[in-house]
C-alpha positions in Angstrom: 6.3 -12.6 -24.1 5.1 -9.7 -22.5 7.0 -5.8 -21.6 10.4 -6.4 -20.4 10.6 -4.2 -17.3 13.7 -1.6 -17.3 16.5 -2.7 -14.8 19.7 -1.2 -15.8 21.2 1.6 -13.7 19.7 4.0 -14.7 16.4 3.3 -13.6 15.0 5.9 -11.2 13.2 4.3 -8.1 10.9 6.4 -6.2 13.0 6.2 -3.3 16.2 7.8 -5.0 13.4 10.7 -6.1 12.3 11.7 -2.4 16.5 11.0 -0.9 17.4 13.8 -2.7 15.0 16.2 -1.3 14.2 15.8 2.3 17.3 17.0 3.7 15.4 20.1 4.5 11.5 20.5 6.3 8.8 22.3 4.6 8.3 25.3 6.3 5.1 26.0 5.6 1.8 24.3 7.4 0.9 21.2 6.5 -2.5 20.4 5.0 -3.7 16.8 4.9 -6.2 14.8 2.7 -6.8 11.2 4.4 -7.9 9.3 1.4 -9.6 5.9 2.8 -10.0 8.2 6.2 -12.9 5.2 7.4 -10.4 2.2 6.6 -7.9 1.0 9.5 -4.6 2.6 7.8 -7.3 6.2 7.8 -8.6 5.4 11.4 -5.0 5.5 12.3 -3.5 8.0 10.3 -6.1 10.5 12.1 -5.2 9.2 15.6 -1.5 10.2 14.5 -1.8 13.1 13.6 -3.9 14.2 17.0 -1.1 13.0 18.5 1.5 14.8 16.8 -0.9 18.2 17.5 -1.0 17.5 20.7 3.1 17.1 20.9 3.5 20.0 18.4 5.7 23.1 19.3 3.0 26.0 18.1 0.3 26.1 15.7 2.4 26.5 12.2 3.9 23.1 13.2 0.2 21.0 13.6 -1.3 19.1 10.2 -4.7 21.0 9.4 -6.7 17.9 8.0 -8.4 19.7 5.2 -10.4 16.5 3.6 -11.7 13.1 3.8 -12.5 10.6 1.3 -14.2 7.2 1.9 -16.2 4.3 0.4 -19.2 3.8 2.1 -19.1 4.5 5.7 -20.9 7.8 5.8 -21.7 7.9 9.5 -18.1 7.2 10.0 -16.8 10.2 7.4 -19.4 12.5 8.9 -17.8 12.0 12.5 -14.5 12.4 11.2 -15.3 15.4 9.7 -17.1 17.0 12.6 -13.8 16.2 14.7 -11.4 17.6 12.8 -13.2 20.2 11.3 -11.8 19.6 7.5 -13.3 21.7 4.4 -14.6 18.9 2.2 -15.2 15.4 2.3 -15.6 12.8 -0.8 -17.9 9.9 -0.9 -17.7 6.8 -3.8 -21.6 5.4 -2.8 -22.9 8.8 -4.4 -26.4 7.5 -2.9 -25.0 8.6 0.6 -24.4 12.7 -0.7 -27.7 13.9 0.4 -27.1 12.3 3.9 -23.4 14.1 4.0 -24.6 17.5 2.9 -27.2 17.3 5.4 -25.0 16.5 8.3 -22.1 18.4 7.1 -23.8 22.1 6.6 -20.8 24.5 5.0 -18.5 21.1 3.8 -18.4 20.4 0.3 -19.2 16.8 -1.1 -18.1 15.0 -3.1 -19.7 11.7 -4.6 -19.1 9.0 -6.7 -16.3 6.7 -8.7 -14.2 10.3 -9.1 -15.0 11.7 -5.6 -11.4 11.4 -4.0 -9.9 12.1 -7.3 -12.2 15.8 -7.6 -11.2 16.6 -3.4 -7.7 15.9 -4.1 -7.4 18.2 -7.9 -10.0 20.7 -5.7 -8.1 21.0 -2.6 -5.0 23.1 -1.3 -3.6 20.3 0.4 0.1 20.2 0.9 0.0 16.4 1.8 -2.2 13.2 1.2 -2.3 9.6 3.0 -3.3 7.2 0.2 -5.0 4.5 1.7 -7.8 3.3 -0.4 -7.8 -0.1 -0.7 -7.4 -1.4 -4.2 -7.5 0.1 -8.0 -10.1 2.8 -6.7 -7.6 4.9 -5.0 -5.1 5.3 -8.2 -6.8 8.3 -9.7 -6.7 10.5 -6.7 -3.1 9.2 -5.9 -2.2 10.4 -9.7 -3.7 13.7 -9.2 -1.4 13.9 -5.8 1.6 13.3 -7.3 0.6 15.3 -10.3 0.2 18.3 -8.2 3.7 17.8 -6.3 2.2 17.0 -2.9 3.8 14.7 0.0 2.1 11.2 0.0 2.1 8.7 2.2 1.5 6.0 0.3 -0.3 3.3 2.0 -1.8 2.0 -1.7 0.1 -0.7 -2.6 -1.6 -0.9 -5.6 -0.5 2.4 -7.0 2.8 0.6 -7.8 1.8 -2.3 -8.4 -0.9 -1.6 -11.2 0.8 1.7 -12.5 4.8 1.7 -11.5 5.7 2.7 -14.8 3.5 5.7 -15.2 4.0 6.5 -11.3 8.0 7.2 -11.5 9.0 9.4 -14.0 5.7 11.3 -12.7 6.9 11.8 -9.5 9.8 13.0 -11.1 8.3 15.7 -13.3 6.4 16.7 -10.8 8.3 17.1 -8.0 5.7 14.8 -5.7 7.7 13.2 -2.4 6.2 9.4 -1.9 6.9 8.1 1.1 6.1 4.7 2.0 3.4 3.5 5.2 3.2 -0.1 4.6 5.5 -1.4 7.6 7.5 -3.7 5.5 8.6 -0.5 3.3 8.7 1.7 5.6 11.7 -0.6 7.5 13.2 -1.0 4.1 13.2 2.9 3.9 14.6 3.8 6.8 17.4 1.1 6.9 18.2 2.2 3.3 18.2 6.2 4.6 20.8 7.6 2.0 22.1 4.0 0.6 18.1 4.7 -1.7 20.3 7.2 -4.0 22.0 3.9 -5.2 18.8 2.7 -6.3 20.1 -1.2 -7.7 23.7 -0.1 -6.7 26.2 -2.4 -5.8 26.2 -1.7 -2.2 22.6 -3.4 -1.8 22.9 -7.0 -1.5 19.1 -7.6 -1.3 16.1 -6.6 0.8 13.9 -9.0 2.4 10.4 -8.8 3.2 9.1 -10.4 6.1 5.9 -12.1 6.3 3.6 -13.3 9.6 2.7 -16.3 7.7 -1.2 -15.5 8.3 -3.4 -17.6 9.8 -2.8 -21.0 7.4 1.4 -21.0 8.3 1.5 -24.8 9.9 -1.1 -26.0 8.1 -1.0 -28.3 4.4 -1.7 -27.1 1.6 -5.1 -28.6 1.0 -6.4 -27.9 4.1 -5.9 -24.1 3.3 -7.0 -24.7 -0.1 -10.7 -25.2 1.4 -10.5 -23.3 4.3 -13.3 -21.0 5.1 -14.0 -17.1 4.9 -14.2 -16.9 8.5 -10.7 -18.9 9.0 -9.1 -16.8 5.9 -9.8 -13.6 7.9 -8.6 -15.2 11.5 -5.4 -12.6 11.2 -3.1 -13.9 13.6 -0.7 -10.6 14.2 -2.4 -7.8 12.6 -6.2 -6.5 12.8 -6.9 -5.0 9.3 -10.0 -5.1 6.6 -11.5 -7.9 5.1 -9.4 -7.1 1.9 -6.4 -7.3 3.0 -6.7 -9.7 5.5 -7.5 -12.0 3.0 -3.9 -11.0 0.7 -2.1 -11.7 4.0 -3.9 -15.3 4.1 -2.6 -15.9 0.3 0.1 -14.1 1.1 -0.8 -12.2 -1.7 0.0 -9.0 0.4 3.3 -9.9 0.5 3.8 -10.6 -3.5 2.1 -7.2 -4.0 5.1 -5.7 -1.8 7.5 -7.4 -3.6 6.0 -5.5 -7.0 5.9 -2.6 -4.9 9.1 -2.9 -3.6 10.8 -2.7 -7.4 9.4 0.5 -7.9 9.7 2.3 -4.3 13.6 1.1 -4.6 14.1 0.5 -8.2 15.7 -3.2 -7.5 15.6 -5.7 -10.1 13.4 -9.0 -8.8 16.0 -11.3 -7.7 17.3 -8.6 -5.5 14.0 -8.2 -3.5 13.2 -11.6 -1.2 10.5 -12.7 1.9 10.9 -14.4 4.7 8.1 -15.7 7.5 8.7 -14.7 10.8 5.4 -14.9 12.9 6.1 -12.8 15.6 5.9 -9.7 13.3 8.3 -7.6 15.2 11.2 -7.5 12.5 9.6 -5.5 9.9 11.8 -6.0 6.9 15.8 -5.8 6.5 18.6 -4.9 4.4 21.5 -7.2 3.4 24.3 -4.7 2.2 27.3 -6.2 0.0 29.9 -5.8 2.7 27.5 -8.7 4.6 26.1 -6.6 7.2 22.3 -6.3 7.8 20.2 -4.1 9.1 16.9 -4.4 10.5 13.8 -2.4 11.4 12.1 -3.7 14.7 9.1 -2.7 16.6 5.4 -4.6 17.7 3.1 -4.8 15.3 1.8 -1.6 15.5 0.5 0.5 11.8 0.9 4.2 14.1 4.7 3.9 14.0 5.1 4.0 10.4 2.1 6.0 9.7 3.8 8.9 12.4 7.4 8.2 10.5 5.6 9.0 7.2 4.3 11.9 8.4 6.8 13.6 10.5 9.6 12.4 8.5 12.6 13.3 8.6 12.1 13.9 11.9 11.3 11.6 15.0 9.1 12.9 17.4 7.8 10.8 20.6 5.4 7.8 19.1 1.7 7.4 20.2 2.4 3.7 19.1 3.2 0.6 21.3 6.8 0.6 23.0 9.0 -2.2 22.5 8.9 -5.1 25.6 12.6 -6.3 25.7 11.8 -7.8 28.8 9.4 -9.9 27.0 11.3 -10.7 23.6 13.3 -14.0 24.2 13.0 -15.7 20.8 13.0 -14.4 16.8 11.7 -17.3 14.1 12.2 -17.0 10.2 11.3 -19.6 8.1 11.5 -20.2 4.6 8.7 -19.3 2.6 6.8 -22.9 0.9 6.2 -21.4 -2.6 4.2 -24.1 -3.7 2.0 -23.6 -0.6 2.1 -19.8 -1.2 2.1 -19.8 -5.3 1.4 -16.2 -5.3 5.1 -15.6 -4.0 6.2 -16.6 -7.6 3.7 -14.8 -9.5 5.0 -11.7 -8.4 8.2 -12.2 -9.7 6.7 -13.1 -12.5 5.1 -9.9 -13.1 8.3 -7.8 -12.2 9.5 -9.8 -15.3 6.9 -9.5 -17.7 6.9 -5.0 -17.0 4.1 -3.4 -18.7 0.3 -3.7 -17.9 1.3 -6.8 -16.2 0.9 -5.4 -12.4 -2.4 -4.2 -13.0 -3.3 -7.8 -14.3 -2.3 -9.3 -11.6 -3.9 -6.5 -8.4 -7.5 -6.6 -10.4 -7.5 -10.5 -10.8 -6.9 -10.3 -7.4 -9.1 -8.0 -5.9 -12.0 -9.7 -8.4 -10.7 -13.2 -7.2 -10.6 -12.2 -3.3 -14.6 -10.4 -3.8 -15.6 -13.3 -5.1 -14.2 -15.7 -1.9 -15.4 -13.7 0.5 -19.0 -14.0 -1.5 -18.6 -17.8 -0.9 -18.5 -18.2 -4.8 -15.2 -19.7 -5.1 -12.9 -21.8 -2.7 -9.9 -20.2 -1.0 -7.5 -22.1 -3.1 -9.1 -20.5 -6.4 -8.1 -17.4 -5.3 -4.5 -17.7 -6.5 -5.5 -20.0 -9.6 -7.5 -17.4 -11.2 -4.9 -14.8 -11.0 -2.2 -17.1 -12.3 -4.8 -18.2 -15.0 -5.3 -14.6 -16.1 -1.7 -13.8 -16.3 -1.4 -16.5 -18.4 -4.1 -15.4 -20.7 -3.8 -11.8 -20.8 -1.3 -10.3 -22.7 0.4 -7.4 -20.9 1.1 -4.1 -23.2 3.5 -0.7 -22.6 2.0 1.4 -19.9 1.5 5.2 -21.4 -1.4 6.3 -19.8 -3.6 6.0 -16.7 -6.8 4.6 -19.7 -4.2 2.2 -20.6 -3.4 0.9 -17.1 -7.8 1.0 -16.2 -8.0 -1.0 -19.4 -6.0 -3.4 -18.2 -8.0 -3.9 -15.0 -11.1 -3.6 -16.4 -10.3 -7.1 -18.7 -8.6 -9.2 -15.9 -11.7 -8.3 -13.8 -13.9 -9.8 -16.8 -11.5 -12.5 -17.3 -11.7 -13.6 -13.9 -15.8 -13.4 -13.4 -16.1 -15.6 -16.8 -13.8 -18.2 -15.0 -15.9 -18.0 -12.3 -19.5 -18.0 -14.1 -18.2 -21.0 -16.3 -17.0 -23.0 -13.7 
């Protein structure tokens, strides 16, 4: 049942794509959309690159941000804009334009579902952050990688929901992906030339670490009916509602193991997670010769925003410095994955290839809306994901409609689950 995903060697990951041409700088100035420029991954992204400005050798070496896209936050987006001075912003709540064009005099606007997707396919930008949270930010992604621009993805869903349309994409096109989330981000720069072996033998596995969120010590029923207000209690990291939520489920963390297949091109039982609460190890490599390597820092989104964008170079960080002083102890645990069921359901989908992926993100995202709208318990969150990719069967992806499709049906799977309950 279901697409069998391709595994053999000659699978391209994402990874192997960009190794093979970074080994020399653009030269040319570097023009930045934020997409999600009002979220917390945007917020930080633009306190980044001030900072790299402010460290950079002469003007040809600064990031000219160029656009902005966002949700709903106008005021926000219209501050932003003011501040850096960028040629066009987009908007998704197209009831906000008028309020834009009015404060932004001379910037054009863009509004509605397509709006990041139109500033990004409008634009002359030679890089893009992705970091709209969810399914909305894949069109404007596509068009980035379409147009062979450096992205720092911070999506996880673009991999997750279209992987198999995403790689041999980036490949046509040229496009350099580099990862933001923290967890890939370590796994990126501890792989550093070892990604041209993609599933080669010299990678023993990679392993994911997790915080545990904010339901870690307690039993499984008591998280099962835990509360919106103690699902978003984040006990590390300060992020949105969304994803706050995915790290609660741990959801977050089976989306990064998804994402992880295609960023690297390893096969499932390559690709493993492991709680460690402290959140200063951000993910390591196990090579086949036994030794490990590990990325380590506090928990702190600026580092790998600032590696993302500066790589491969390492300029002085604007994020928080290490406190050896203050680090006596590292825990990892086991992961319970019958506490955490979404852990399995993500190898699962690795397994099942095809439209799978975007299944399981919009089941999710439907699932999570629908908990922090009080209409379902926290437990349900993971049931009507695993019920959908149970009933849904998953097809070949060939196209962006196909992928869409996909979401658009696990989304109405999971709100007639919820209405019939």
């Amino acid at each position: 049942m279901g697409v069998a995903a391709d595994h053999s060697s000659k699978q391209a990951s994402v990874s192997a794509m960009l190794a093979k041409r970074v080994s020399v700088p653009a030269a040319r100035a570097r023009r930045l959309i934020v997409m999600g420029s009002t979220g917390s991954i945007g917020v930080n992204t633009l306190k980044v690159v001030e900072h790299l400005n402010t460290i950079a050798a002469d003007d040809t070496s600064k990031i000219k941000v160029v656009g902005l896209a966002a949700g709903r936050s106008a005021q926000m987006l219209i501050d932003q804009a003011k501040r850096f001075g960028v040629q066009a912003v987009a908007i998704a709540d197209a009831s906000q334009a008028e309020t834009l064009r009015q404060a932004l005099p001379g910037v054009t606007v863009y509004a509605g579902p397509d709006a990041s997707l139109e500033l990004v396919e409008q634009s002359d930008a030679t890089d893009v952050t992705a970091a709209i949270v969810g399914s909305a930010g894949l069109p404007g992604t596509l068009a980035a990688i379409r147009k062979g621009l450096t992205i720092g993805l911070a999506n996880k869903e673009t991999l997750v929901a279209a992987g198999p349309l995403v790689t041999p994409l980036v490949r046509s096109c040229g496009a350099r992906v580099i990862p933001v989330d923290s967890e890939h981000s370590a796994i990126f720069q501890c792989l550093n030339d070892y990604a041209r072996l993609r599933s080669g033998e010299a990678i023993k596995r990679v392993v994911l670490t997790a915080s545990g969120g904010p339901f870690r010590t307690v039993d499984k029923q008591t998280m099962d009916n835990a509360t919106v207000e103690q699902a978003l209690d984040h006990p590390t990291w300060d992020m949105g509602p969304k994803i706050t939520i995915d790290s609660s489920t741990m959801m977050n963390k089976a989306l990064e193991i998804i994402e992880a297949h295609w960023l690297f091109g390893l096969p499932a039982d390559k690709i493993e997670v492991i709680i460690h609460p402290q959140s200063m190890v951000h993910s390591f490599v196990e090579f086949a010769d036994n030794s490990v390597l590990a990325q380590l820092g506090p928990p702190d989104m600026k580092t790998p925003i600032q590696y993302a964008l500066s790589y491969p170079a390492r300029p002085t960080g604007c994020s928080e410095a290490m406190d050896w002083t203050t680090l006596s102890t590292l825990v990892f645990e086991q992961p319970d994955h019958d506490k955490f069921g979404s852990l399995k359901l993500a190898y699962k989908v690795i397994r099942a290839g095809g439209t799978a992926g975007a299944i399981f993100n919009a089941a999710n995202e439907a699932a999570v809306a629908a908990f922090l709208e009080k209409k379902i318990r926290f437990g349900r969150i993971v049931e009507l994901v695993a019920e959908a990719l149970d009933g849904l069967e998953p097809r070949a992806v060939d196209s962006l409609e196909t992928v869409m499709g996909a979401d658009r049906q696990a989304r109405a799977f999971v709100e007639q689950r919820i209405e019939g309950a």
